[in-house]
Rosetta silent file (secondary structure, phi, psi, omega in degrees, C-alpha in Angstrom):
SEQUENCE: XXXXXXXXXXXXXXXXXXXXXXXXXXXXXXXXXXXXXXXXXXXXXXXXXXXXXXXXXXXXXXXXXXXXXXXXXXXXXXXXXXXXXXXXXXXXXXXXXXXXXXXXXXXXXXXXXXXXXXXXXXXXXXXXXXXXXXXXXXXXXXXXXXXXXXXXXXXXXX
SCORE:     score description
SCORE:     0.000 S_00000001
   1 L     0.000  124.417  166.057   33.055  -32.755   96.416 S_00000001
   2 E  -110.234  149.620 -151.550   32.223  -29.121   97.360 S_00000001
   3 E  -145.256  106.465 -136.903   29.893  -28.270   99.387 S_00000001
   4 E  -131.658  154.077  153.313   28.470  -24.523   99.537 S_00000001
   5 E  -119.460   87.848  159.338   25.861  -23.078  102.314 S_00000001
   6 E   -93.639  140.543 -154.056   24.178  -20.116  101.046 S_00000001
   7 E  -131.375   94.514 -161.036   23.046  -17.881  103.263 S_00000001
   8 E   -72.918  139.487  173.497   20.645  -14.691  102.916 S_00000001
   9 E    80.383  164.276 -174.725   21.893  -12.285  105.711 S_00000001
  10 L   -89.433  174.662 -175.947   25.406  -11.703  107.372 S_00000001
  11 L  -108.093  111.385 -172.413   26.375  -13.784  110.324 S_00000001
  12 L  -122.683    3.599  156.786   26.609  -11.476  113.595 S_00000001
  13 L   -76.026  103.293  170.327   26.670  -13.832  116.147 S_00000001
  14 H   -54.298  -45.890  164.282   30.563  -14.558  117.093 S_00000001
  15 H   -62.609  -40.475  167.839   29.651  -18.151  119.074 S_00000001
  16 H   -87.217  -17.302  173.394   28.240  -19.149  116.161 S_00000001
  17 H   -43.702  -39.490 -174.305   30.405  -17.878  113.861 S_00000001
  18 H   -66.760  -53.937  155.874   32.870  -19.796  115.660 S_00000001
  19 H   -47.660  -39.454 -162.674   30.810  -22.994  115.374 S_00000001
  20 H   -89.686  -33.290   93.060   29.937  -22.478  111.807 S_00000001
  21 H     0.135  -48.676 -173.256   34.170  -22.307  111.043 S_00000001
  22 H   -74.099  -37.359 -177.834   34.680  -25.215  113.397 S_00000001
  23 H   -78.237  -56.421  174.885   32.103  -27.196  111.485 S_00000001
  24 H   -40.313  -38.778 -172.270   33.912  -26.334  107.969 S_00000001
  25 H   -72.846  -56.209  147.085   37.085  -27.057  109.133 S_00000001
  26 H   -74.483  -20.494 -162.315   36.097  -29.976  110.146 S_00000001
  27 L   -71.146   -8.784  179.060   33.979  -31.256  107.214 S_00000001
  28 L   -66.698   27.835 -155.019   37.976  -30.648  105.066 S_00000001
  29 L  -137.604  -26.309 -176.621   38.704  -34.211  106.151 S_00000001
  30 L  -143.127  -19.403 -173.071   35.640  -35.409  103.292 S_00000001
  31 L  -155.855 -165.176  149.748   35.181  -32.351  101.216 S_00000001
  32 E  -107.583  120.236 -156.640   35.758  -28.243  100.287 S_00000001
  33 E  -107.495  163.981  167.056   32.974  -26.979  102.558 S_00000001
  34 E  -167.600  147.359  169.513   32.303  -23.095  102.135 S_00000001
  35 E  -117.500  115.723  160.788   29.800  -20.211  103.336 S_00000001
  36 E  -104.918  139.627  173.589   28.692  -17.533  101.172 S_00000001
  37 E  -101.217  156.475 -174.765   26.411  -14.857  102.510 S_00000001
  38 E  -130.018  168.782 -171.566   24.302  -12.975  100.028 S_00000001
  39 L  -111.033  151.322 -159.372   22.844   -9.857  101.278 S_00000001
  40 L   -97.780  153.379 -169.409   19.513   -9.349  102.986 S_00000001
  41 L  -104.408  145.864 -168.625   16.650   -6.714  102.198 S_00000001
  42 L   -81.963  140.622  163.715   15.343   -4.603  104.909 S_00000001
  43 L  -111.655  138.066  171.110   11.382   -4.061  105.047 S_00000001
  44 L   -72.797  -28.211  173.863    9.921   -1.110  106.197 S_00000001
  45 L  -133.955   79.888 -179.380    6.203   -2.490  106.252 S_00000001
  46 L   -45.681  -31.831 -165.327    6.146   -5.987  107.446 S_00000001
  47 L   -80.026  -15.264 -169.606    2.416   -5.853  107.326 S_00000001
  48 L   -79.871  150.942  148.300    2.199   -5.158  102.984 S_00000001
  49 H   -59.451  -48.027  175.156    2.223   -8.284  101.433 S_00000001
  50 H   -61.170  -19.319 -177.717    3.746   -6.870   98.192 S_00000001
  51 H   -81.570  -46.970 -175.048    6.776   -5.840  100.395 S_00000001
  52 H   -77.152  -39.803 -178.038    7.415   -9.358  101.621 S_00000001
  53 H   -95.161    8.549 -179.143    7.467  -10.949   98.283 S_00000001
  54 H   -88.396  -21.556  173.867    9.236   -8.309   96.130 S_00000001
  55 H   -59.135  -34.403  174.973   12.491   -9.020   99.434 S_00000001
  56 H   -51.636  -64.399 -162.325   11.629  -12.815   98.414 S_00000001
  57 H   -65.251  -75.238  175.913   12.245  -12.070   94.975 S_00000001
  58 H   -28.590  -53.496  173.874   15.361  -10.037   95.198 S_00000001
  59 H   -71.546  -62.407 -156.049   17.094  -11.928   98.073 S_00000001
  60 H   -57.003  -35.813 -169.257   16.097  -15.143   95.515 S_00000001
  61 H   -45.338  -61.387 -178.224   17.626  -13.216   92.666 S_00000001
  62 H   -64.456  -21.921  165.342   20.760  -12.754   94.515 S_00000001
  63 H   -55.666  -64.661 -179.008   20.826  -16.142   95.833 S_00000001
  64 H   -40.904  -46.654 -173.247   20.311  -17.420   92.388 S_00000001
  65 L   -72.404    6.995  179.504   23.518  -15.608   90.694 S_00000001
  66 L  -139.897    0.597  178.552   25.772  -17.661   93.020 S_00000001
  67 L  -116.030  123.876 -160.439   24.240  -21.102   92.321 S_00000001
  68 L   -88.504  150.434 -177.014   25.886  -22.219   89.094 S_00000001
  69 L   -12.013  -94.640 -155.675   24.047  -24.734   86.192 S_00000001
  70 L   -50.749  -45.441  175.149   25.623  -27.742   87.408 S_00000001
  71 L   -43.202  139.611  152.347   25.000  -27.646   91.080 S_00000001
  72 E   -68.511  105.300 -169.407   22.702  -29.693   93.253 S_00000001
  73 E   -82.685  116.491  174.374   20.481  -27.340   94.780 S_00000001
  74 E   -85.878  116.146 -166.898   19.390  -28.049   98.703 S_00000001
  75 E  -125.894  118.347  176.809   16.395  -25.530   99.607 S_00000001
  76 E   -78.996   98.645 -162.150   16.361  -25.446  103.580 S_00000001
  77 E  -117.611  148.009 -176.679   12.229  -25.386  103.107 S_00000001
  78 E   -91.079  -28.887 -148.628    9.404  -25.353  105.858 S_00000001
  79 E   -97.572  -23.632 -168.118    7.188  -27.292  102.866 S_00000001
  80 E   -55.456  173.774  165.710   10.733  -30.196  102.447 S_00000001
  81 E   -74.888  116.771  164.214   11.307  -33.696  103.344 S_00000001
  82 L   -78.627  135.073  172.010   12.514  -34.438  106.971 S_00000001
  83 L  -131.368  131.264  104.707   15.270  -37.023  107.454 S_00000001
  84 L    20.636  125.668  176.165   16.390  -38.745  109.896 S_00000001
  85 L   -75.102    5.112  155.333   20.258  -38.422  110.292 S_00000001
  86 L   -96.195  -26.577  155.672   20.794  -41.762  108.472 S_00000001
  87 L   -98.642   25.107  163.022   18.779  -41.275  105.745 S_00000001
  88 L   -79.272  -32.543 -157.419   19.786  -37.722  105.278 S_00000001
  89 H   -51.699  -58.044  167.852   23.198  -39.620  105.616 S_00000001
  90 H   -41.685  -51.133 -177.883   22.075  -41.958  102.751 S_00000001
  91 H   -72.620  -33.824  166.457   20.460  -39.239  100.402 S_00000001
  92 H   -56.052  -40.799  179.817   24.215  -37.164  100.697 S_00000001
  93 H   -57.166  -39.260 -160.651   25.843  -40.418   99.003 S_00000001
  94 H   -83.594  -30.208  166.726   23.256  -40.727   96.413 S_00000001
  95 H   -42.238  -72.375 -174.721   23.680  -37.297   96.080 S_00000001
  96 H   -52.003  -35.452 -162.789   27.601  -37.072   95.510 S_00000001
  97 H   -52.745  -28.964 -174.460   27.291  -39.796   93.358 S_00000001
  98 H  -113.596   -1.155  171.917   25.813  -37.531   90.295 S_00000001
  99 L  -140.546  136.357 -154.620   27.047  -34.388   91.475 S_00000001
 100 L   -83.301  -31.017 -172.872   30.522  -32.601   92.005 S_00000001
 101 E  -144.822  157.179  159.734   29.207  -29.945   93.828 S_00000001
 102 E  -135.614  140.715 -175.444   25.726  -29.162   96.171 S_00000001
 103 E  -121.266  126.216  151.243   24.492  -25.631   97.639 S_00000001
 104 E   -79.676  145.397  167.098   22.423  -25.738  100.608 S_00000001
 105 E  -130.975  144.206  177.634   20.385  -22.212  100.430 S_00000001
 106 E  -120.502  117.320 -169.448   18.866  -21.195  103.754 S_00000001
 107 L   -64.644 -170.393  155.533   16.532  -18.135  102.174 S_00000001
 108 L   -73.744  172.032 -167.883   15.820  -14.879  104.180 S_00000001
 109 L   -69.658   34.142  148.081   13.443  -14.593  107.153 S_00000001
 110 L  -111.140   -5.438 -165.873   10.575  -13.985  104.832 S_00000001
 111 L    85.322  167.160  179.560   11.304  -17.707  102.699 S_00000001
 112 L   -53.957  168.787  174.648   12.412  -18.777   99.820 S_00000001
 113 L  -123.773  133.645 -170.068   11.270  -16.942   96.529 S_00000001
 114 H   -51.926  -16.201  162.905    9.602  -18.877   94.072 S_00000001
 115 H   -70.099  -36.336  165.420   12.247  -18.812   91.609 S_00000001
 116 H   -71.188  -22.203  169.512   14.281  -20.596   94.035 S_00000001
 117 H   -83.391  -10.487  133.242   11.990  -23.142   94.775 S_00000001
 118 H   -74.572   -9.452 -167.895   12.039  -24.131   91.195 S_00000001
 119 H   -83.270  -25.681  167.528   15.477  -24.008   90.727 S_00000001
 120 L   -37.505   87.622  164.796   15.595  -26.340   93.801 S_00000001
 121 L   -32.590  -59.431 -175.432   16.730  -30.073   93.210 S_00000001
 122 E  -139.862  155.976  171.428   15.378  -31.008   96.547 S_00000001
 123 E  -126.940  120.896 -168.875   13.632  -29.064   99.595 S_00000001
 124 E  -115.587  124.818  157.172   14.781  -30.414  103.067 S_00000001
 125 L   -89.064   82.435  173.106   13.069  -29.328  106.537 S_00000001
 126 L   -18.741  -67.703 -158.930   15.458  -29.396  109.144 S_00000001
 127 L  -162.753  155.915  164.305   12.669  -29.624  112.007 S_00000001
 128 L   -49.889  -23.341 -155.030    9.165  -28.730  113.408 S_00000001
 129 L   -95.280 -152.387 -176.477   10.879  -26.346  115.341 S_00000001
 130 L  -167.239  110.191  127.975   12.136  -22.780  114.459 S_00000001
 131 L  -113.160  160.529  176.145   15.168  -21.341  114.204 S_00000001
 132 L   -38.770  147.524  175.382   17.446  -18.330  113.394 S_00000001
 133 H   -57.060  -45.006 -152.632   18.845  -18.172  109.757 S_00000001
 134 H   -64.025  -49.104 -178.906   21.865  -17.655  112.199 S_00000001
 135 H   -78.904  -21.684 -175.966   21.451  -21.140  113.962 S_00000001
 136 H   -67.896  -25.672 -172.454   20.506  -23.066  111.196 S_00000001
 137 H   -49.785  -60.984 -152.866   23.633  -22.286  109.205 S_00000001
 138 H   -56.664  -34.415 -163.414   25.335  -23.996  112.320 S_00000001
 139 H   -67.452  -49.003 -160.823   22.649  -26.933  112.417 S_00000001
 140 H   -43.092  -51.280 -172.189   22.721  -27.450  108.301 S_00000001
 141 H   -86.571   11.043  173.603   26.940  -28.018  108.696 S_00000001
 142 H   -94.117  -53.272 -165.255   26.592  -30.132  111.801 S_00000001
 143 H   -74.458  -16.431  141.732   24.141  -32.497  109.962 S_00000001
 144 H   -45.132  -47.104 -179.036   26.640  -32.459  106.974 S_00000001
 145 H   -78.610  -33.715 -163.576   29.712  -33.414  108.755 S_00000001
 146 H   -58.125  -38.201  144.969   27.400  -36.226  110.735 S_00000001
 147 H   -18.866  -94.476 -176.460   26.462  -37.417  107.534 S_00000001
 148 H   -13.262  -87.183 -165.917   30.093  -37.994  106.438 S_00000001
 149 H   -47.657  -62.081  166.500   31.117  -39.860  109.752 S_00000001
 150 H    -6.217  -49.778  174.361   27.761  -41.842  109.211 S_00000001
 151 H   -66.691  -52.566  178.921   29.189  -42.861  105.895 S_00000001
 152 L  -106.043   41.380  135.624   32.452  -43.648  106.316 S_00000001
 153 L   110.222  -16.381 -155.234   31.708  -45.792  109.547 S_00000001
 154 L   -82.406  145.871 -177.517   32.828  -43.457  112.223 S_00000001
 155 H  -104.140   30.727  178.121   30.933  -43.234  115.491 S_00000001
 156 H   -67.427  -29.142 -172.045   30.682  -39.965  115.940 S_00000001
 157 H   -89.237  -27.287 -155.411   26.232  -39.917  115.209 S_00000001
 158 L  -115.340    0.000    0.000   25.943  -41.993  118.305 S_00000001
């Protein structure tokens, strides 16, 4: 099983960087975990509308070009389905079962672009709350490995 995070913008935080490697590392014990960053567009007029969705489009473009036919596509979504960490646990199994490989994509700070949210298998909402693209990476691969141990019996979730 591989297991991909893609991730609009670079990672510049070093604690989490550190986390986000720590989480991969572990998750090699159930799968090949990986992060690709794709790169993010700057905007100069936050306030045009047309500015925010042609970065949407582009960062989706680029996003797109790295998620291949065959993948199960995760879209880290404000509009997704909240789980629970046992039935997120439950929806990764059902998951693996029909697919070899799943891409989480956590879009850029403007959202997803609508071509990614068709391209999207499923759209999952981490939380009510708000966070950094930056923390979320870290949250996405903690509730991945917690999954696992969830799965294969391990007490690690409680």
């Amino acid at each position: 099983m591989n297991v991909t995070i893609l991730a609009i913008g670079k990672m510049k935080d070093k604690a989490l960087l550190q986390l986000q490697e720590e989480y991969c590392k572990r998750l090699k014990a159930f799968c090949t975990a990986q992060v690709i960053e794709v790169k993010d567009e700057p905007c100069e007029h936050e306030d045009r509308a047309s500015e925010i969705t042609a970065i949407r489009e582009k960062e989706g473009e680029r996003a797109l070009e790295k998620i291949k036919d065959g993948d199960y596509c995760v879209l880290l979504d404000l509009r997704g389905k909240m789980y629970s960490s046992e039935t997120f646990a439950k929806a990764l199994s059902g998951i693996m079962q029909g697919a070899s490989s799943i891409v989480f994509v956590i879009a850029g700070s403007y959202g997803p672009s609508e071509a990614l949210i068709r391209r999207a298998n499923a759209r999952w909402k981490l939380s009510d709350l708000t966070f950094t693209h930056l923390m979320t990476r870290v949250l996405v691969l903690e509730q991945i490995y917690r999954a696992f141990m969830i799965n294969t019996g391990r007490t690690y979730h409680k």
